[in-house]
N, C-alpha and C positions, 0 to 999 in steps of 0.2 A: 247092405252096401255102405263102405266106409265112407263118410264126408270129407272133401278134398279139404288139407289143410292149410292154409295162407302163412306164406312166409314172410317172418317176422321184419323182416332185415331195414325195404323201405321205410317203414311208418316209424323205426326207431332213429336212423338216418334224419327224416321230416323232425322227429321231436329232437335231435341232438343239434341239428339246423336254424330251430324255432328257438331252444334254449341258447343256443350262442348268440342268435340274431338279440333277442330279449339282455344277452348279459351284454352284447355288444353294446346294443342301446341305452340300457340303465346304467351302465359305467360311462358311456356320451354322454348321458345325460348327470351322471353325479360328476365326472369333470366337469363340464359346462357351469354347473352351480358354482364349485368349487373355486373355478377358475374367476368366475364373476365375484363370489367374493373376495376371492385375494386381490383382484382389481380394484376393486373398490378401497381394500383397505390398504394396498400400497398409494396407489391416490392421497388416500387422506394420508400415508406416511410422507410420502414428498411433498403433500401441501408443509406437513411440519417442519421436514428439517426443512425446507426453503426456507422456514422465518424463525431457525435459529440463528444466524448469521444478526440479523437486522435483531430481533431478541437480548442476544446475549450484548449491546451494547445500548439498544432501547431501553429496554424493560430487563433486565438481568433478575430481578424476584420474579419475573415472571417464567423462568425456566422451568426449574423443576417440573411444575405441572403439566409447562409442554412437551419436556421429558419423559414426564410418565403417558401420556395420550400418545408419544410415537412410542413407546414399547409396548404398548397395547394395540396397536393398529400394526407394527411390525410381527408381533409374535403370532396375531390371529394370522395373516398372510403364509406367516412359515408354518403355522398347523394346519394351513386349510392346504397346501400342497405338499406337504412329507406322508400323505397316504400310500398303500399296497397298488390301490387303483390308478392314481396318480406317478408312480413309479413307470406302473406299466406304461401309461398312456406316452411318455416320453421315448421308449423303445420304437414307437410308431414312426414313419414317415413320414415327415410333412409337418405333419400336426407335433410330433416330438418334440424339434427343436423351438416351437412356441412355447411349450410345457414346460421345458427344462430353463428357457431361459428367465421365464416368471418363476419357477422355481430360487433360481438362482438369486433374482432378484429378492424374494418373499428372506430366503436364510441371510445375506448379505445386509439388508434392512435390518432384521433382526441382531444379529451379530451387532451392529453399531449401534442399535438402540439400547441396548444389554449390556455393551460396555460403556457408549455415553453417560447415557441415562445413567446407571447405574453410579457410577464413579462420582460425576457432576455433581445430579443429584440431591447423592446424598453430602456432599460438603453442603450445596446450597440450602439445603433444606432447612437449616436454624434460623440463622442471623443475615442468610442471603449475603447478596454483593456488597451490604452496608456493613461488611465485617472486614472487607479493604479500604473504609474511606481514609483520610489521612485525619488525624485528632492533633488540635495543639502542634501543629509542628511536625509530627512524626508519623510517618506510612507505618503501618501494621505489618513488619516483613515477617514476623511470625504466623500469620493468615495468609500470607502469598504462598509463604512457602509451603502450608499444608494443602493449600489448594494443588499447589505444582506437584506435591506424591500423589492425586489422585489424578492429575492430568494424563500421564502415562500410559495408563491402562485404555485410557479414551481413546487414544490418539494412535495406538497398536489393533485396537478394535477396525475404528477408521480404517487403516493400511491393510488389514486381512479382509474387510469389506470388499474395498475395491479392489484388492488382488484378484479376487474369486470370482469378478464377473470381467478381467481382462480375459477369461478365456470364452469366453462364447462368442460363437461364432455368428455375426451380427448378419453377415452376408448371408444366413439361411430362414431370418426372419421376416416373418409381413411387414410391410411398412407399416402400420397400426402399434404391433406390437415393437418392431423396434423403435418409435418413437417414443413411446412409453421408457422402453428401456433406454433409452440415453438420457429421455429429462430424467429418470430417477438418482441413473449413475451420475447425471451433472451432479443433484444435490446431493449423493453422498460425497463428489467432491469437495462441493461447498463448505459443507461441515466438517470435511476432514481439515482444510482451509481454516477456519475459526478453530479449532482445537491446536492443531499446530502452530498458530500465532500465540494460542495460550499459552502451551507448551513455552515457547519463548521468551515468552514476557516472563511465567512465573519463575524460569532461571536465571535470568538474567536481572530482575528487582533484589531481590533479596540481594546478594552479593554486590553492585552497583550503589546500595542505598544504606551501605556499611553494616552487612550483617554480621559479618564475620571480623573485618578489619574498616577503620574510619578509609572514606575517601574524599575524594576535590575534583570539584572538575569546574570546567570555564564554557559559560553560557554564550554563546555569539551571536548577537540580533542581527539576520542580514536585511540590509535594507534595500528592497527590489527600488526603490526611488532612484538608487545607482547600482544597473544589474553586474551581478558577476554568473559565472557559469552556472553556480549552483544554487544562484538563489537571488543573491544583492550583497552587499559590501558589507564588511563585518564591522561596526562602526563603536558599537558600544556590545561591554563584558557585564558579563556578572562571575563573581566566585564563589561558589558553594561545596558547601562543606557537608559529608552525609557520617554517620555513624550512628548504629541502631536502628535503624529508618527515619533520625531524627534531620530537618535535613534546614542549614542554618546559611542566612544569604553573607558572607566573608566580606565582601568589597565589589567595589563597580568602577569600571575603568571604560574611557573613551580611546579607541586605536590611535590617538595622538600617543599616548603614553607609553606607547612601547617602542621606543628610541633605538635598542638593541638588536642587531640582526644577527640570528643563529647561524652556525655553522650547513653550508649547501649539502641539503640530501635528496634533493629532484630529481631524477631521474635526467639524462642529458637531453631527451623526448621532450620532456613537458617541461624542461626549464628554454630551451629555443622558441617556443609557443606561447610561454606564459613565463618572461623573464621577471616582469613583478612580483612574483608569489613570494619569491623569498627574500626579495628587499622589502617590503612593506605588510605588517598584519594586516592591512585591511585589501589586499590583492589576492589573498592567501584563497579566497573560493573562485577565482580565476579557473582556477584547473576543479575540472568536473569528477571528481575521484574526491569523498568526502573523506575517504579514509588517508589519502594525502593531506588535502587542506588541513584536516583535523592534527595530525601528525606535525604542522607546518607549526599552527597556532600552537602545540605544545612544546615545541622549538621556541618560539618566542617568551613564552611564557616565563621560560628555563631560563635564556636567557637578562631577563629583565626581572625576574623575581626569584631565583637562584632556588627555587622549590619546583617539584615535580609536580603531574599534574596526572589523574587516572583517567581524563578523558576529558572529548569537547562536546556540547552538544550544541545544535544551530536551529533556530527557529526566524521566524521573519514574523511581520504584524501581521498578515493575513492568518495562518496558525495561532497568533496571541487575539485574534477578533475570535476564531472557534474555540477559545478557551472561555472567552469571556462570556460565547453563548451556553456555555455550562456554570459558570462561576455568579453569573448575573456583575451590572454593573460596578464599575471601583470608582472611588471618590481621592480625586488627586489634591494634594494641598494648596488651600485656595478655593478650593469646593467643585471644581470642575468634572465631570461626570464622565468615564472614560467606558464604553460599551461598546458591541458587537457591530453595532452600525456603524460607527464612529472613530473606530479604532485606527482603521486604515486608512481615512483622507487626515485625522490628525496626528497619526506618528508617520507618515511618510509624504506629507506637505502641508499641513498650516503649521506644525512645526519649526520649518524655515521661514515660512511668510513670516513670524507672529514675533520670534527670539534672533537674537544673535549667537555666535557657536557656542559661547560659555552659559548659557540660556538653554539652548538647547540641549546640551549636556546635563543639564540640571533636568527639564521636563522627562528625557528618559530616563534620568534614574527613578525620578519620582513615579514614572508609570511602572518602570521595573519593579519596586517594590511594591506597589497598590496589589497588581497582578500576582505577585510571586505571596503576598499576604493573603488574596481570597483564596490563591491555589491551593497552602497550606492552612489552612482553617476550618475545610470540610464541609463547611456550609453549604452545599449541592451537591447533586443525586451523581453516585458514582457512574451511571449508566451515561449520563450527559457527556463527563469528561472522556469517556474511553470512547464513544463516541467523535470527539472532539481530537483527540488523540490518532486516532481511528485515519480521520478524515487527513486531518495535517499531515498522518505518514503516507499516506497515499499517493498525494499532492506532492509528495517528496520536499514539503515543506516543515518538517523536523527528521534531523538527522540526526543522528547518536554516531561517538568514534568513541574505541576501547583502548586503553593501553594493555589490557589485559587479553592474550591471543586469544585465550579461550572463548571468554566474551564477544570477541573479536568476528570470530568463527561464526559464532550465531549471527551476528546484526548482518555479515556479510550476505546472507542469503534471505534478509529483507528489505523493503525499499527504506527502513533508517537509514542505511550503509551510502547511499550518497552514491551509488557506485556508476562504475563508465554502461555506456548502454550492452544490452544483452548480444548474441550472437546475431537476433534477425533483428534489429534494432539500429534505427538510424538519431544520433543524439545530434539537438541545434541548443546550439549553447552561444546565452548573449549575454556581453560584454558593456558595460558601458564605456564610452571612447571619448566622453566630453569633460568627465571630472564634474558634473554637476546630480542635479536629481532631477531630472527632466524626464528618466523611466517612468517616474511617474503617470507621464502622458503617454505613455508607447502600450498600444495593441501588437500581437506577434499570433502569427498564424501559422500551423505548418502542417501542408498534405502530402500524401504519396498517393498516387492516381497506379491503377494497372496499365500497360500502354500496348503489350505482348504476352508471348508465352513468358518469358525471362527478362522482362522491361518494363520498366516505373519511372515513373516521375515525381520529383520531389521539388515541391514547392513551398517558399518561404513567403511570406508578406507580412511586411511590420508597415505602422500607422502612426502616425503623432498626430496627436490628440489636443493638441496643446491649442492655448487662448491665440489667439493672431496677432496679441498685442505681448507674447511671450518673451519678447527681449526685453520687455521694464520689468520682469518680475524681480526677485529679490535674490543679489549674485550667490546664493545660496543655495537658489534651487538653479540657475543658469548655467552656473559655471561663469559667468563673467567674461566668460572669452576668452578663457583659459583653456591650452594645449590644442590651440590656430581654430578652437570649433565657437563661431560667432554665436552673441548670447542668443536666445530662443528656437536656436538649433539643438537637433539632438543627433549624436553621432552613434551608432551600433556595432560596436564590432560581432560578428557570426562565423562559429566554427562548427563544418558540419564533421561528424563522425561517422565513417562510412564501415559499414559493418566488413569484415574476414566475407572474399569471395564475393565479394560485388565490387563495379568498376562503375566511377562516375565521370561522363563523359562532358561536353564543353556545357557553358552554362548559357543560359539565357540570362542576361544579368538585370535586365529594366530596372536600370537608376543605381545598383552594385556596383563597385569595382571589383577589376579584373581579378579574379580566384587565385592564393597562391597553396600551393601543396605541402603539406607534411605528412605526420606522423605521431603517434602516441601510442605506447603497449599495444602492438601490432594492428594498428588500423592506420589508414589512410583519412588523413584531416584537410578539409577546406575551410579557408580563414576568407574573410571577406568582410566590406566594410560597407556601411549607407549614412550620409545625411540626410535628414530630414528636417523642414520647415514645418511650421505649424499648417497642420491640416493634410501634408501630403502624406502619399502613400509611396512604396515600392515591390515589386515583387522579382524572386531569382527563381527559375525552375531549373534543376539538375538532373538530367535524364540518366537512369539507374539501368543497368546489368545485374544481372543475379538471378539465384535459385527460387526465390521467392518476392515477393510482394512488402518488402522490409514496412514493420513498425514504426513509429518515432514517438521518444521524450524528448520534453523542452523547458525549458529553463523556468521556471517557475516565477511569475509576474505577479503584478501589484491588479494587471486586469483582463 
């Protein structure tokens, strides 16, 4: 009798069941590792780039090394997800576009650390940041500009980074992982931010600081003590002279001195708004567009010195106090000790107390050149200055204007450019209206509240600050009661900029007068005026229409 025989079919079914299940789970389980460590090392890659930004003007010898620890945390990330297993695991539902988009993340890291890194680097790697300080006089424009051939590559790395993770599709991910993924993509943009400013700066030094051809250009101290739009009154010059990177201080001149008025190129906008600009240099930052002002002041210049000029640049003492915090203390003639703490109550008011105008004339030059001698001397860590630098552009307190378009082009799409505010951008631009330096005492506040779907409120509050016994002070800083504003009053004139596609309806004016309407390079401008006593306050709210929830810049103050 034959023995019946068992057909094979089930129990290879079970073992082809048991082998998928098993390959199922040990590829779950080699992503899971997998995935956990590419977590961990984009982690530590965003810990980095985060603190290239604050690095590259803290600590700049300190890059490279953190250069190489994010290309090493970047490239494990892209090794530990460009596997066969890992491939597949992204085909999956669900769990896919988790995979794919840490994937993305892992090659994106990598890609920027590769080309950063790599580029940076290796210029930093010898002689570091201290191979741009300025020596004797002269900026090293042949170290800018070798730096600026390797910036290139950087900064194209950056822009294919973040190209590559515009496409994922963020609405298919965990909230876990897409949080992950957005702080990392912030700090690829962070960096790409710092590279692109470098990018800037190293083309624009060289050429600027007479690499090619000598240039001149005209320094303007604004003094927020008497504010204008963009900063404070342009009251004393310096002229500087660049060639080679060697770069030599020409002459100093107080805005008395320029007698001469150029030929009118305002626009017919901003000369109804601001009819001073082009009768007087020192009105000239009245109008909030530095690349007008700038243009204005080399009108005068023309005029009254019958030579051209390749540009202006404008700084106030608050930017000359962050200079000084890099430069360390200057010793003025006479021995007087002019530093970072100090800079700002004595060039924008014991100044007046202490001199008479031709007095004071003299203390700024002399501070001018103390400052402009530590600047060029070298003697502090370049990381300080650019930091310092840094901070002042930001504050839109140093601005740069080109005569040069090209040049032009660039500063136009940084905050040097002085420029009118952005598309969702509401600009409060203050005037001083007394002829004195009584800014000095004025606080300025300015909010925009949501109120709707399509509705905001924007409110302004200025404060004077001033002693109660502000009419003895010295007609210098008063105004004397000059132009109907009684002495220890401070008068403000306020022009708000209302951005393309919002409507500003009636104001609440508490203590303002009544709003008149214009216009400038297609916005809509409210002009408005406040006295103030010592110690009062006022506030205006303007209730806002529009698509968004508008921004605001403001005029850059003394406090």
């Amino acid at each position: 009798m034959t023995a019946e025989r068992r057909h094979p079919g089930p129990m290879i079914v079970r073992w082809i069941l048991t082998a998928v299940l098993l390959i199922t789970v040990a590829s779950a389980a080699w992503i899971g590792v997998r995935a956990s460590a590419a977590a961990d090392h984009l982690r530590s890659a965003e810990d980095i780039a985060r603190q290239i930004p604050e690095t590259a003007t803290a600590d700049p010898d300190g890059l490279p090394a953190l250069l190489a620890e994010l290309r090493q945390h970047a490239a494990a990330a892209r090794v530990g997800t460009s596997d066969p297993v890992w491939a597949a695991g992204e085909a999956l539902p669900w769990v896919g576009p988790q995979l794919s988009a840490v994937s993305a993340l892992a090659k994106s890291a990598d890609r920027l650390a590769d080309g950063a890194a790599g580029t940076l680097g290796s210029f930093l790697g010898d002689d570091g940041i201290m191979a741009l300080s300025p020596r004797d006089g002269t900026v090293p424009v042949g170290a800018i500009a070798e730096l600026g051939r390797a910036v290139p590559p950087a900064v194209a790395a950056s822009a294919d980074a973040n190209a590559a993770l515009a496409d994922v599709d963020q609405g298919a991910l965990l909230r876990p992982v897409r949080e992950q993924f957005q702080r990392a993509r912030s700090a690829i943009i962070e960096v790409g931010a710092v590279l692109s400013a470098l990018d800037d700066a190293t083309r624009l030094l060289p050429p600027m600081l007479g690499a090619e051809e000598p240039r001149d250009y005209l320094i303007a101290f604004q003094n927020n003590a008497e504010l204008r739009a963009l900063g404070g009154m342009p009251g004393s010059f310096v002229h500087v002279h660049a060639e080679g990177g060697r770069i030599e201080l020409r002459g100093q001149y107080s805005a008395g001195e320029f007698t001469e008025r150029p030929e009118s190129t305002l626009a017919a906008d901003a000369r109804a708004l601001y009819p001073g600009a082009e009768r007087v240099v020192s009105a000239t930052t009245s109008v909030p567009d530095f690349a007008v002002a700038g243009e204005l002041i080399r009108q005068f210049w023309r005029a009254e010195k019958g030579t051209e000029l390749d540009g202006v640049i404008a700084v106030d003492p608050v930017a000359i106090s962050y200079l000084l915090e890099a430069t360390g203390p200057v010793t003025l003639p006479g021995g007087e000790i002019l530093d970072a703490s100090n800079a700002v109550p004595k060039l924008l008011n014991e100044v007046y107390a202490r001199f008479d105008p031709t007095a004071q004339n003299a203390y700024f030059a002399a501070a001018t050149g103390a400052v402009f001698g530590a600047l060029m001397g070298g003697e502090y860590s370049p990381a300080s200055l650019m930091t310092a630098l840094g901070r002042a552009a930001e504050e839109r307190r140093l601005l740069v204007y080109s005569a040069h378009e090209s040049e032009q082009e660039i500063i136009a799409d940084t905050s040097l450019a002085g420029a009118l505010p952005g598309p969702d951008q509401i600009g409060v631009y203050l005037n001083d209206g007394t002829g004195s330096k009584m800014d000095y005492y004025l606080e300025a506040d300015a909010t925009v509240a949501t109120t709707g779907r399509r509705t905001s409120a924007l409110t302004v509050t200025l404060r004077s600050t001033a002693p109660a016994d502000a009419a003895t002070l010295s007609p210098s800083i008063t105004g004397g009661g000059g132009y109907g504003v009684p002495a220890g009053t401070t008068r403000t004139v306020v022009y708000l900029y209302i951005p393309q596609g919002y409507a500003a309806g009636d104001a609440e004016l508490g203590g303002f007068s009544v709003f008149t309407r214009g216009g400038h390079a297609g916005r809509e401008v409210l002009a408005t005026y406040v006295d103030l006593g010592p110690g009062e306050t006022a506030s205006v709210t303007i209730p806002l229409s529009g698509p968004s929830t508008p921004s605001v810049i403001m005029t850059p103050r003394s406090r």
